[in-house]
NUBA-595277 format. One record per residue: residue number from 1; residue in one letter; x, y, z of N, C-alpha, C in turn. Coordinates in steps of 0.001 Angstrom, whole numbers, plus 500000, padded with zeros to 6 digits. Example, Ala and Ser with C-alpha at 12.3 -4.5 7.8 and 13.67 -1.06 7.14 Angstrom:
2
NODE:1:A:513190:494310:507800:512300:495500:507800:513200:496700:507800
NODE:2:S:512850:497750:507080:513670:498940:507140:512900:500030:507870
//
This chain:
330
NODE:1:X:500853:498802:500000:500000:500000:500000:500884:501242:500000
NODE:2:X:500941:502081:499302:501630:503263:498679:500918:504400:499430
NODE:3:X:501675:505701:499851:501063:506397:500745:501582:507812:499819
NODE:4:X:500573:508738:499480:501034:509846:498331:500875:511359:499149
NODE:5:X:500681:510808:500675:500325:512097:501489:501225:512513:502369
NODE:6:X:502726:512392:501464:503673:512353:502929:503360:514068:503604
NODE:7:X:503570:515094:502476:503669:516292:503020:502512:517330:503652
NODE:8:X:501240:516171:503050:500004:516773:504375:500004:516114:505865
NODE:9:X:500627:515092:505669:500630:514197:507293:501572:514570:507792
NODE:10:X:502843:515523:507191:504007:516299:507723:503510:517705:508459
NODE:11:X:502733:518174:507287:502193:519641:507919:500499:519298:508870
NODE:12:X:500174:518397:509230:499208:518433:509866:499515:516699:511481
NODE:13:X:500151:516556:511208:500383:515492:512531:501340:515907:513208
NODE:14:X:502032:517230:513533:502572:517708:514325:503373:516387:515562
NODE:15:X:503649:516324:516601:504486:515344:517502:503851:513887:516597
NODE:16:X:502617:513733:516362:502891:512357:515918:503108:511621:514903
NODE:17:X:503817:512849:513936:504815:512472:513072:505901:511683:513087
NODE:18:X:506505:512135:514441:507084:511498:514807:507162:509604:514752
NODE:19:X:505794:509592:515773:505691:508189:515542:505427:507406:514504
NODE:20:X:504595:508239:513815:504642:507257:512240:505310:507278:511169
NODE:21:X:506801:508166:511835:508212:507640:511016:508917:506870:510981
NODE:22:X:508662:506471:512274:509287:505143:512857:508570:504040:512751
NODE:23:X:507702:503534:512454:506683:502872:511895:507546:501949:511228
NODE:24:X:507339:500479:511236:507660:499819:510087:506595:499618:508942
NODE:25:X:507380:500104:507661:506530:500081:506206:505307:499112:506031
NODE:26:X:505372:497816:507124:504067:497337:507072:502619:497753:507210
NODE:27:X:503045:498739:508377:501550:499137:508750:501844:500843:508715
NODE:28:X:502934:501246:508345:502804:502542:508206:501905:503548:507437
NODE:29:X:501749:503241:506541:500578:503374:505728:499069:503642:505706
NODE:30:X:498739:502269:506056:497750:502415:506753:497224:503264:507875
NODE:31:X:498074:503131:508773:497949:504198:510129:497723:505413:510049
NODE:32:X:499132:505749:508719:499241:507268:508214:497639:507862:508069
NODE:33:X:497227:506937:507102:495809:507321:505933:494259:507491:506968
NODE:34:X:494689:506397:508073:493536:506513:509054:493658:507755:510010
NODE:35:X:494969:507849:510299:495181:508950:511076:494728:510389:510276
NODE:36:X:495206:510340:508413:494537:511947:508118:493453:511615:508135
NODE:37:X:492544:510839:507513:491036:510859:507830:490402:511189:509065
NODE:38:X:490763:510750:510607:490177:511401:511590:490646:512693:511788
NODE:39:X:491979:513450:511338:492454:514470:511733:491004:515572:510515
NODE:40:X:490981:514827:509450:489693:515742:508823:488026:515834:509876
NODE:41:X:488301:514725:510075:487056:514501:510786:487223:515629:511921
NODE:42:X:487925:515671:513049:488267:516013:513638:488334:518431:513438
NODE:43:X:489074:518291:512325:489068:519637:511705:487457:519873:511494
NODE:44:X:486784:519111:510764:485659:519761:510629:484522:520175:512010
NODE:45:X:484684:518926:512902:484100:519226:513995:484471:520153:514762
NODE:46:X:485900:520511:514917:486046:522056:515333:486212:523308:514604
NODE:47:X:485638:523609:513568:485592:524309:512727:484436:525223:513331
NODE:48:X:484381:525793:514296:483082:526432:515154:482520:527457:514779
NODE:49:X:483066:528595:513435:482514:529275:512787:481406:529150:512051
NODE:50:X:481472:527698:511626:480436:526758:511082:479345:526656:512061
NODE:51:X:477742:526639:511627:476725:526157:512731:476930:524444:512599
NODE:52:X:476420:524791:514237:476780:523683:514370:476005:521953:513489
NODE:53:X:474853:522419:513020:474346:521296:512160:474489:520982:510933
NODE:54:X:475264:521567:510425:476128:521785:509499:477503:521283:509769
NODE:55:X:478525:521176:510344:479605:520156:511358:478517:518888:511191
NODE:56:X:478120:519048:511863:477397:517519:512473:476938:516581:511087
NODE:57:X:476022:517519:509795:476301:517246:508437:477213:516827:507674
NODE:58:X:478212:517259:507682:479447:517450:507043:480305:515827:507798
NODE:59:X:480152:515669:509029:480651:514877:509890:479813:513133:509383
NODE:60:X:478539:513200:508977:477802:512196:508963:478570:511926:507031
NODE:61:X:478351:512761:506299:478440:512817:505149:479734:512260:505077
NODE:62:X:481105:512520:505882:481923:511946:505710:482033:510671:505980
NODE:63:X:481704:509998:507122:481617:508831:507417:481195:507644:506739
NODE:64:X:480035:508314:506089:479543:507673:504745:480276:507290:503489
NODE:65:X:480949:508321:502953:481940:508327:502157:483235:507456:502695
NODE:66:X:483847:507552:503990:484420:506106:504027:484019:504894:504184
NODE:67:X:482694:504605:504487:481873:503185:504866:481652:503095:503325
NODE:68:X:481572:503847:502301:481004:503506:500963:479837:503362:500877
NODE:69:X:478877:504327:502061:477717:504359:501790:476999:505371:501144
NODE:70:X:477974:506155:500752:477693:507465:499670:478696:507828:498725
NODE:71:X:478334:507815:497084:478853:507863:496180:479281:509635:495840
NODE:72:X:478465:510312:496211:478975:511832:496200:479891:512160:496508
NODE:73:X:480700:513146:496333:482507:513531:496437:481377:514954:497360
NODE:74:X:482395:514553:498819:482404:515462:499826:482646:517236:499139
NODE:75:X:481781:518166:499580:481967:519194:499651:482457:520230:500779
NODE:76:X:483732:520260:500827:484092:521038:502434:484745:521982:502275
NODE:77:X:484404:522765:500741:485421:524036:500456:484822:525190:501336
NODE:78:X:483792:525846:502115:483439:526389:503161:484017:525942:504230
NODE:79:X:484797:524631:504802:484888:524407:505631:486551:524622:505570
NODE:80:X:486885:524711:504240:488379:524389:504290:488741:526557:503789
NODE:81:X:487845:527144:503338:487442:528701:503512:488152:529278:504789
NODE:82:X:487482:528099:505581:487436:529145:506993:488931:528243:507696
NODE:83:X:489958:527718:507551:490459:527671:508102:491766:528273:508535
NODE:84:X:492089:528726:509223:493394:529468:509729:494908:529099:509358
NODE:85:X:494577:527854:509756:495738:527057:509258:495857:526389:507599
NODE:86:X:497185:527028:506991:497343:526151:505554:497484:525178:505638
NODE:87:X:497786:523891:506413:497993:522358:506814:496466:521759:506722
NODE:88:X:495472:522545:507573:494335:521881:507867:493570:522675:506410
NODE:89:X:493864:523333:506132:493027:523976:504517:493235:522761:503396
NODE:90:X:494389:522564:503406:495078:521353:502147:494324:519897:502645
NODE:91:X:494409:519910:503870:493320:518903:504408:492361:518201:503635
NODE:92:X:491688:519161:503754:490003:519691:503410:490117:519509:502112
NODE:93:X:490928:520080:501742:490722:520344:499845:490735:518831:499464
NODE:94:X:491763:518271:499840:492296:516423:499468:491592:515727:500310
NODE:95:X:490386:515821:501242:489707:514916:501582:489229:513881:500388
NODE:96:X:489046:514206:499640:487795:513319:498546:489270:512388:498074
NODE:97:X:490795:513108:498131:492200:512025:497801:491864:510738:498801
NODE:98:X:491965:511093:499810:491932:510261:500633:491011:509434:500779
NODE:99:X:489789:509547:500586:488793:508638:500536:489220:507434:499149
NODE:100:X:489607:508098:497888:489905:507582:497172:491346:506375:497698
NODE:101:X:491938:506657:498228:493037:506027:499044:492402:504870:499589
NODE:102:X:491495:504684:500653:490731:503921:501211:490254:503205:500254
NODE:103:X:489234:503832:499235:488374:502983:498536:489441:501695:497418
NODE:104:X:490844:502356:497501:491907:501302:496639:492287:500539:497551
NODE:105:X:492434:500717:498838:493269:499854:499890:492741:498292:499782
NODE:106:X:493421:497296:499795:493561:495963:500093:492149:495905:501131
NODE:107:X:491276:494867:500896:489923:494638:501207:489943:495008:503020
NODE:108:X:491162:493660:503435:490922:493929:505211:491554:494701:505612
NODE:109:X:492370:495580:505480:493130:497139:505620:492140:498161:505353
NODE:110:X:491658:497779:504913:490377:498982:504187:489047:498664:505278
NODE:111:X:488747:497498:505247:487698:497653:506559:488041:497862:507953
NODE:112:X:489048:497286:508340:490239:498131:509690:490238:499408:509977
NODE:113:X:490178:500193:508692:490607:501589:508909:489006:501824:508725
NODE:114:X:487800:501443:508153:486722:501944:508322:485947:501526:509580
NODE:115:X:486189:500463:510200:486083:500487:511336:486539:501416:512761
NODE:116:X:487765:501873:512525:488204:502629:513446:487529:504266:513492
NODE:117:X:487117:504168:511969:486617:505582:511983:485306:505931:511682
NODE:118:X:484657:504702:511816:483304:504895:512332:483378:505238:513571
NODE:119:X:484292:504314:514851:484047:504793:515836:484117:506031:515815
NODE:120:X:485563:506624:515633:485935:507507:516327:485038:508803:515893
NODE:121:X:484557:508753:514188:483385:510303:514113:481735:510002:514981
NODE:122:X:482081:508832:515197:480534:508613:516058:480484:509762:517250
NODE:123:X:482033:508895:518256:482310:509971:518720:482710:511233:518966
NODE:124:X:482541:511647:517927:483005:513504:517506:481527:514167:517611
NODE:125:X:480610:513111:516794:479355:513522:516717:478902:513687:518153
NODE:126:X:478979:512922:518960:478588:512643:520093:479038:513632:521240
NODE:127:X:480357:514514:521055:481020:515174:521884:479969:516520:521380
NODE:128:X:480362:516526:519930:479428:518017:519691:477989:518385:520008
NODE:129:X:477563:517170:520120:475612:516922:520996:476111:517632:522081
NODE:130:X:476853:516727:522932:476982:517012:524102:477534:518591:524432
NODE:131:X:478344:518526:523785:478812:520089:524288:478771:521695:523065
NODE:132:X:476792:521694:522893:477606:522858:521968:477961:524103:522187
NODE:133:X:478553:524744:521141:479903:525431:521323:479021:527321:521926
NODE:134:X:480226:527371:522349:479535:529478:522679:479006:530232:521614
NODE:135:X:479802:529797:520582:479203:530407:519099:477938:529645:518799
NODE:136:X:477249:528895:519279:476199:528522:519130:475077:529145:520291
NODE:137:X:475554:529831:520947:474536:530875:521821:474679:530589:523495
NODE:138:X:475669:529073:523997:475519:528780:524926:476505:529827:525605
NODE:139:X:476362:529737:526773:477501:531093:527928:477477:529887:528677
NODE:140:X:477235:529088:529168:477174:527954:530375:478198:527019:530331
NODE:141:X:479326:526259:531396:479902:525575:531033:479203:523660:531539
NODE:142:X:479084:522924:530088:478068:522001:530252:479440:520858:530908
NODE:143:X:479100:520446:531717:480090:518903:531979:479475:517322:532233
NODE:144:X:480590:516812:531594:480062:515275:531552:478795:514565:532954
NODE:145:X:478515:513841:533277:478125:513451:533851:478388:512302:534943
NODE:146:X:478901:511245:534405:479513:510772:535285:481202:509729:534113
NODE:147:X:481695:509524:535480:482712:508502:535415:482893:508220:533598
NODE:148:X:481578:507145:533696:481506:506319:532708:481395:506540:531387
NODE:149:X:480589:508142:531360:480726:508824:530205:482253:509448:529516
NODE:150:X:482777:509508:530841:484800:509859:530631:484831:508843:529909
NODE:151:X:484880:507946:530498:485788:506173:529780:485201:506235:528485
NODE:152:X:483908:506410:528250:483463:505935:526915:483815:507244:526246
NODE:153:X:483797:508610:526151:484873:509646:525466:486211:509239:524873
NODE:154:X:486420:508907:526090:488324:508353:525790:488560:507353:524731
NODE:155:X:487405:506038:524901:487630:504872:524155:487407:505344:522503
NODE:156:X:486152:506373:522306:485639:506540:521155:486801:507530:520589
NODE:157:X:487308:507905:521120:488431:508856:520537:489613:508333:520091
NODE:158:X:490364:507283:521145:491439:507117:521218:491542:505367:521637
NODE:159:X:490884:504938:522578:491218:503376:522776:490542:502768:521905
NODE:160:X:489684:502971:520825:489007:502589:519518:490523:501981:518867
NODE:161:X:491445:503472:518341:492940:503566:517893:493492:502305:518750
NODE:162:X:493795:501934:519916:494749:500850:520235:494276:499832:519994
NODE:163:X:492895:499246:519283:491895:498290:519188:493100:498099:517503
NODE:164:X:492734:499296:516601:493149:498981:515572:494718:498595:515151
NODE:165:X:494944:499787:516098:496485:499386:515772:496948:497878:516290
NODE:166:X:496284:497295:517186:496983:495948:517115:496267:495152:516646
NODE:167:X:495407:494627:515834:494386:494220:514719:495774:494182:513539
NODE:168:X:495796:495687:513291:497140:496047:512110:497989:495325:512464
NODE:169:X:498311:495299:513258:500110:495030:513615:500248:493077:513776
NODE:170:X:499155:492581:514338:498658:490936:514461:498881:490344:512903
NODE:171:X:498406:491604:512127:497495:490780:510729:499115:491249:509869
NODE:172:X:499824:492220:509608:500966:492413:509211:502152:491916:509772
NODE:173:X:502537:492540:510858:503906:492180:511868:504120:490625:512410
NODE:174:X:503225:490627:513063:503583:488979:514195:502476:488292:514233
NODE:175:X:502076:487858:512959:501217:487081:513372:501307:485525:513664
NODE:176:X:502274:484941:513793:502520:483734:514021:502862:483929:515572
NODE:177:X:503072:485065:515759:503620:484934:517517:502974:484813:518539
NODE:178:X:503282:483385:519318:501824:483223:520471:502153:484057:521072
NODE:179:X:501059:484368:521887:501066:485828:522938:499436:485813:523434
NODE:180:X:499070:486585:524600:497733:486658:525203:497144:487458:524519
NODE:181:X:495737:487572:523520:495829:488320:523086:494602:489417:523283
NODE:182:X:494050:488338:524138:492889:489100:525222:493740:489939:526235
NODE:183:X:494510:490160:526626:495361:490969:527577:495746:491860:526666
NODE:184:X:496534:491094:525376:497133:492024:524578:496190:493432:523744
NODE:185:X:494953:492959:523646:494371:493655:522947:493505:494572:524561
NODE:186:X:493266:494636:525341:492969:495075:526603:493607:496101:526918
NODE:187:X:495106:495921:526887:496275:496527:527268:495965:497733:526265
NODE:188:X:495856:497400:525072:496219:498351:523923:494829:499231:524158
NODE:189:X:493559:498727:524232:492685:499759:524250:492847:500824:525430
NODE:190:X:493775:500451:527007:493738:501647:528047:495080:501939:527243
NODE:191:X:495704:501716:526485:496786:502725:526101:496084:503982:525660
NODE:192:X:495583:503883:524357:494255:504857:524136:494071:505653:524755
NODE:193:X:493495:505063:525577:492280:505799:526707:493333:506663:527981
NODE:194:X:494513:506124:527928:495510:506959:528727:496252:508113:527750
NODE:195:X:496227:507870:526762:497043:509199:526103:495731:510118:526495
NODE:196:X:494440:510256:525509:493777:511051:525763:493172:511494:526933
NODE:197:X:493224:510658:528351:492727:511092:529357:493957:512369:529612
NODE:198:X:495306:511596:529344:496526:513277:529915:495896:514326:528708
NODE:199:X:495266:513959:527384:495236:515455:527106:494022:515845:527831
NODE:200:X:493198:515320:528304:491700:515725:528599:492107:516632:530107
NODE:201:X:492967:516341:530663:493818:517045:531872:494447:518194:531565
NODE:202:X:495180:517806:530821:495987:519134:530492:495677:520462:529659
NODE:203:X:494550:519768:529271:493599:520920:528447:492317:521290:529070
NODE:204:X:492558:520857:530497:490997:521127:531069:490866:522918:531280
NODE:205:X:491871:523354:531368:492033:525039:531623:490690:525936:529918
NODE:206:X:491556:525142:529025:491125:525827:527768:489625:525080:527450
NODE:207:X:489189:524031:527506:488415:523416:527662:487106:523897:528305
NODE:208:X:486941:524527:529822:486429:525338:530508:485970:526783:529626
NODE:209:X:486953:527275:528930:487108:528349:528683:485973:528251:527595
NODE:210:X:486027:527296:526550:485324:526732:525437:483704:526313:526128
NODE:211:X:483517:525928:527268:482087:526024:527884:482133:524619:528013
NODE:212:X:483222:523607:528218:483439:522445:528370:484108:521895:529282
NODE:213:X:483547:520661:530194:484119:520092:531487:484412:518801:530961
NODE:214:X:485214:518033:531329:484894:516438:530972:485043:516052:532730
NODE:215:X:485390:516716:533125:485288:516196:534638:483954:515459:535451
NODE:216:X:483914:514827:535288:482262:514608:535779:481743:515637:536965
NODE:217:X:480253:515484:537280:479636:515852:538075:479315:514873:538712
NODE:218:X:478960:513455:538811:479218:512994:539758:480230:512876:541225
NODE:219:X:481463:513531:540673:482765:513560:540835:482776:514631:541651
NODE:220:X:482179:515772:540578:482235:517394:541093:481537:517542:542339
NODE:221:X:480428:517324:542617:479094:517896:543177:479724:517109:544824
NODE:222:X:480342:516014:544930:480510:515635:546501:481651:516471:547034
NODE:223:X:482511:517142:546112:483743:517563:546094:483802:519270:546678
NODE:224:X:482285:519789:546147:481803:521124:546573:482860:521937:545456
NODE:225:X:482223:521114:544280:482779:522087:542927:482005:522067:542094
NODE:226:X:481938:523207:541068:481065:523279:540090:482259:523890:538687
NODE:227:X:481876:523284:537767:482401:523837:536434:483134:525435:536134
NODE:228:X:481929:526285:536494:482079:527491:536763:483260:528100:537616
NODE:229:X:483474:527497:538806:484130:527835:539627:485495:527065:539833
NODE:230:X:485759:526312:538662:486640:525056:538957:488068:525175:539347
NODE:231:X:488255:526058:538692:489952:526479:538893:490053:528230:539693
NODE:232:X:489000:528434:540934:489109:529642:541170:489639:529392:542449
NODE:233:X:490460:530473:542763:491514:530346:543928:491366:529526:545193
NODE:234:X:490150:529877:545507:489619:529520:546752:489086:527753:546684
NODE:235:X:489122:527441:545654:488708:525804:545438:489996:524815:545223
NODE:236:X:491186:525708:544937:492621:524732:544815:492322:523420:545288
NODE:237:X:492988:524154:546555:492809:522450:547316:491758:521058:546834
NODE:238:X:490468:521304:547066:489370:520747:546439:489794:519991:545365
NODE:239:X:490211:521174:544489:490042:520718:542911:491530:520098:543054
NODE:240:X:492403:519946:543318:493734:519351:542784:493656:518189:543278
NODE:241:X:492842:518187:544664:493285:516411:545007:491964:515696:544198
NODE:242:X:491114:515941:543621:489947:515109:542664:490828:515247:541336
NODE:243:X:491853:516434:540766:492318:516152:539738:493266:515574:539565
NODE:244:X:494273:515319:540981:495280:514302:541105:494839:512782:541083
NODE:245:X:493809:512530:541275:492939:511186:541015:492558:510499:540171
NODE:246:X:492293:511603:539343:492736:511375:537611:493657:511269:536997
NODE:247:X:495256:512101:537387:496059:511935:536772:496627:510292:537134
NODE:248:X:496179:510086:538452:496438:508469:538900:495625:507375:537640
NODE:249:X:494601:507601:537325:493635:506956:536367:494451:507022:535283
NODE:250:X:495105:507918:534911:495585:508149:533067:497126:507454:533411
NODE:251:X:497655:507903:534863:499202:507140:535022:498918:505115:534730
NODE:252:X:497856:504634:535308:497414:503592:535367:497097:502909:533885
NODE:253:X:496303:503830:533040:496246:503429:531541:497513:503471:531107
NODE:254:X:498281:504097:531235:499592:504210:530664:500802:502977:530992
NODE:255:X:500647:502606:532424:501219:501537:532829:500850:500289:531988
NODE:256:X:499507:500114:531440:498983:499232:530663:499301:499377:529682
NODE:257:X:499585:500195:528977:500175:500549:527680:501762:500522:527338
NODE:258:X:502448:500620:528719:503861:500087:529014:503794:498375:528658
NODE:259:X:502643:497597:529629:503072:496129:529771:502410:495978:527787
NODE:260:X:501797:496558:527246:501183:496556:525752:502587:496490:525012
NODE:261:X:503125:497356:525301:504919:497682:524612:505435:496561:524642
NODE:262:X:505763:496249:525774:506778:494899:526106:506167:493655:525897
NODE:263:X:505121:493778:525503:504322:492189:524601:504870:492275:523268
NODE:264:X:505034:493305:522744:505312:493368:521192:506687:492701:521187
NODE:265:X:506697:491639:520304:507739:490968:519835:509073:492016:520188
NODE:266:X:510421:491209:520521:511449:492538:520712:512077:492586:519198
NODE:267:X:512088:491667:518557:512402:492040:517075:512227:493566:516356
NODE:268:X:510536:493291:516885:509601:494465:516413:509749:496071:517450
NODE:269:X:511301:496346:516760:512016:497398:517490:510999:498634:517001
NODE:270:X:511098:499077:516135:509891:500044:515495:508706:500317:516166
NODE:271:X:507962:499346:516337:506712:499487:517244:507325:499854:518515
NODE:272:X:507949:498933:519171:508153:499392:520385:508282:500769:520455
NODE:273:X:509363:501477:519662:509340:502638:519634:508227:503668:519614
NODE:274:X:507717:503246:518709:506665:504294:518299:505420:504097:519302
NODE:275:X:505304:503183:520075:504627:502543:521339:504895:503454:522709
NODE:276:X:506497:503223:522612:506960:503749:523463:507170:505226:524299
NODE:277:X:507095:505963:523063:507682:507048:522346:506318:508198:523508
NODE:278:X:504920:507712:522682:503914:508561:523077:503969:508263:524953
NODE:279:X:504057:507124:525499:503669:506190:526473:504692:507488:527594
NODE:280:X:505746:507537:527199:507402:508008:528260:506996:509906:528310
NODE:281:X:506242:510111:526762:506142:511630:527131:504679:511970:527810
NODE:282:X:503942:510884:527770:502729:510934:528354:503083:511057:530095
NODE:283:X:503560:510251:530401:504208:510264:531678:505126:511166:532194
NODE:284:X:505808:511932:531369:506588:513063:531704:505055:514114:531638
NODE:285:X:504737:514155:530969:503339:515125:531414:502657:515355:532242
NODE:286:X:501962:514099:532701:501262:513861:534363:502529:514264:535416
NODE:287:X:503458:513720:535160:504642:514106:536495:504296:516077:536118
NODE:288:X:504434:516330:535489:504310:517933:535168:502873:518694:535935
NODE:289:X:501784:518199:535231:500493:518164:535914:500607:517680:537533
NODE:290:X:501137:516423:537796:500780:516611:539528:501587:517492:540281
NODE:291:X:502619:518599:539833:503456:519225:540668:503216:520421:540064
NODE:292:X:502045:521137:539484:501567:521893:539282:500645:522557:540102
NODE:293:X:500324:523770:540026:499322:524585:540867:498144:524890:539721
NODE:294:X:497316:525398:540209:496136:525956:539322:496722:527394:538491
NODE:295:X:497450:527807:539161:498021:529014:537689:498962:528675:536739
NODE:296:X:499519:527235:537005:500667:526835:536228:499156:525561:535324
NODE:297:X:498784:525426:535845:497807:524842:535002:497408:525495:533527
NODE:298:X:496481:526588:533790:496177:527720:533200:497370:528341:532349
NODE:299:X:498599:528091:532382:499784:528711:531588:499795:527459:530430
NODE:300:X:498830:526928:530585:499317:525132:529279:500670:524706:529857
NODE:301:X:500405:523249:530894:501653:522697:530733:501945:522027:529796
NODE:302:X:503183:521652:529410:503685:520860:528240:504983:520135:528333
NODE:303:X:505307:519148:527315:506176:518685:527970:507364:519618:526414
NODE:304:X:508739:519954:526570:509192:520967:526053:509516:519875:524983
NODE:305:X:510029:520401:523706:510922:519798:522561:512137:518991:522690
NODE:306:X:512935:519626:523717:513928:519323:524197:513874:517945:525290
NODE:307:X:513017:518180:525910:512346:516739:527045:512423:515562:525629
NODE:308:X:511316:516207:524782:510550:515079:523356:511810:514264:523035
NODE:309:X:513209:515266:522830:514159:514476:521993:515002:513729:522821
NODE:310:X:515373:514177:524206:515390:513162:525046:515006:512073:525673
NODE:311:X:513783:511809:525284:512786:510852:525663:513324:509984:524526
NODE:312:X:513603:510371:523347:513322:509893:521990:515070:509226:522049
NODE:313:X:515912:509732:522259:517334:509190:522123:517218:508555:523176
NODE:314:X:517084:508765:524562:517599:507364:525563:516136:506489:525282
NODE:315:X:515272:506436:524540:514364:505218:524524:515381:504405:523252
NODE:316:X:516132:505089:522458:516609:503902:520770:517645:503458:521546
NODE:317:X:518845:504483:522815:519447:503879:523501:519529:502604:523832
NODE:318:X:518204:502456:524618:517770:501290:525427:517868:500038:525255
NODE:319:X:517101:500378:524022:516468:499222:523042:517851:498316:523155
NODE:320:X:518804:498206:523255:520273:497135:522908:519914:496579:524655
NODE:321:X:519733:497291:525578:519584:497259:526781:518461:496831:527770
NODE:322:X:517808:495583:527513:516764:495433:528177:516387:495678:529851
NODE:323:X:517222:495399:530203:517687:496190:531744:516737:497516:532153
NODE:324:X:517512:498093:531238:517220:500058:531287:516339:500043:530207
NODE:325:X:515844:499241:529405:514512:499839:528728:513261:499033:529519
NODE:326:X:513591:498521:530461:512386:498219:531358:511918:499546:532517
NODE:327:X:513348:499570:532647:513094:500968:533560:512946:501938:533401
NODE:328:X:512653:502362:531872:512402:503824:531225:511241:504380:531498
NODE:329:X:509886:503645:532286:508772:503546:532677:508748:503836:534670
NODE:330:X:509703:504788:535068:510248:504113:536278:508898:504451:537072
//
């Protein structure tokens, strides 16, 4: 499978370019092509200049067009009009490339990747129900409800992605290799669900700001917090030890996504990497987030460029070193 999108998945996958350079050519491809398709998906649903039923249109219409349940060539030059960014404009324009990409792909590569992205615009659709935007007239900040609605956010976004990627990687890479694969495939979906819970943390400042909580209210309401008031001086305390509870929840997916790593064949140096890679800066993040205050919150923590490439040289380090690439997770 031939991939003709190197320089839109360059200018629009920002850090996780990274990982799907390192990719071995088996499943690189694939990943690439699924990954721009949700990043469109994704662009259009925050495209908030747009009303919102119109997104939600545009969002169904696409989905269709990768399930092959609609023969019409997507129209998103309004959508690709309004965008700020030239990466996510070129997007838009080559959506209908990309579908075409899919519709050539090898039969079970092609339903893999339409599987993953049914989920994941289900759930785009589903976030934008739930939360619409200020430009749609709301001033209120709406938040999840409970627990369970988090987990199922996370999965539809992101542990959907660890479902596929090791589906990919079984059916290309190792598939002769015994291994658990009910654990294995378990493991891989809280990997998922742990990357995006640290961004759902670390973006809870801007998030708020947008008229959006994912924090539950189940959560909130015993805690003597409300949305509104979440990060205001006088609630610190409150709010950091319910949000340190979470960062324990996303450290925990991530640990699972560590023992996910070290199942992968050690041959299969590449994956590990690119496994690895998100897993070590995810965890340098939460360490960032729990030794944070509520104004260092609010400043966007991040983890720096310089951390990224260090993470990135002592993890290829390692790799000769099983010792110290066990402990890179310390």
């Amino acid at each position: 499978m031939t991939f003709p999108f190197q320089d839109l998945l360059r200018g629009t996958s920002r850090s996780f370019y990274l990982t799907l350079r390192v990719l071995p050519g088996g499943v690189r491809p694939q990943i690439s092509l699924a990954y721009l398709l949700a990043r469109t998906a994704d662009t259009i649903a925050d495209t908030e200049i747009v009303p919102l039923e119109q997104r939600l249109d545009a969002l169904r219409g696409l989905r269709q067009r990768i399930l092959g349940e609609r023969s019409t060539p997507l129209q998103l030059r309004e959508f690709a009009e309004r965008q700020g960014s030239s990466a996510e404009k070129l997007l838009l324009e080559r959506a209908e490339d990309a579908v075409a990409a899919l519709q050539s792909s090898p039969a079970a590569d092609r339903q893999l990747i339409q599987e993953v992205l049914n989920v994941i615009t289900s759930g785009q659709e589903l976030d934008l129900k739930r939360f619409p935007s200020k430009a749609a007239g709301r001033s209120e900040i709406v938040a999840l409800q409970t627990d369970a609605e988090l987990d199922e956010y996370t999965y539809l976004v992101a542990g959907c992605v660890g479902e596929f990627w090791t589906k990919l990687s079984r059916a290309h890479l190792f598939p002769r290799v015994r291994m658990d694969d009910q654990q294995f495939m378990a493991d891989g979906v809280r990997f998922g669900k742990g990357l995006q819970l640290v961004n759902v943390l670390r973006d809870l400042p801007v998030d708020l700001q947008n008229g959006r909580c994912y924090l539950p209210m189940e959560q909130l309401r015993p805690a003597g917090l409300l949305p509104a008031s979440l990060l205001a001086p006088g609630n610190e305390a409150k709010f950091l030890a319910l949000y340190r509870g979470y960062l324990d929840v996303a450290e925990a997916h991530l640990r699972a996504g560590w023992r996910y790593t070290n199942a992968v064949p050690y041959s299969q140096f590449r994956v590990r990497l690119a496994c690895a890679w998100p897993i070590l800066i995810g965890a340098r993040t939460i360490a960032k987030l729990r030794a944070a205050s509520v104004a260092d919150l609010q400043k966007h923590v991040k983890v720096s460029r310089a951390e990224v490439r260090g993470i990135m040289a002592r993890s290829a380090l390692a790799l000769a070193l099983p010792f110290v690439w066990r402990r890179l997770l310390a």
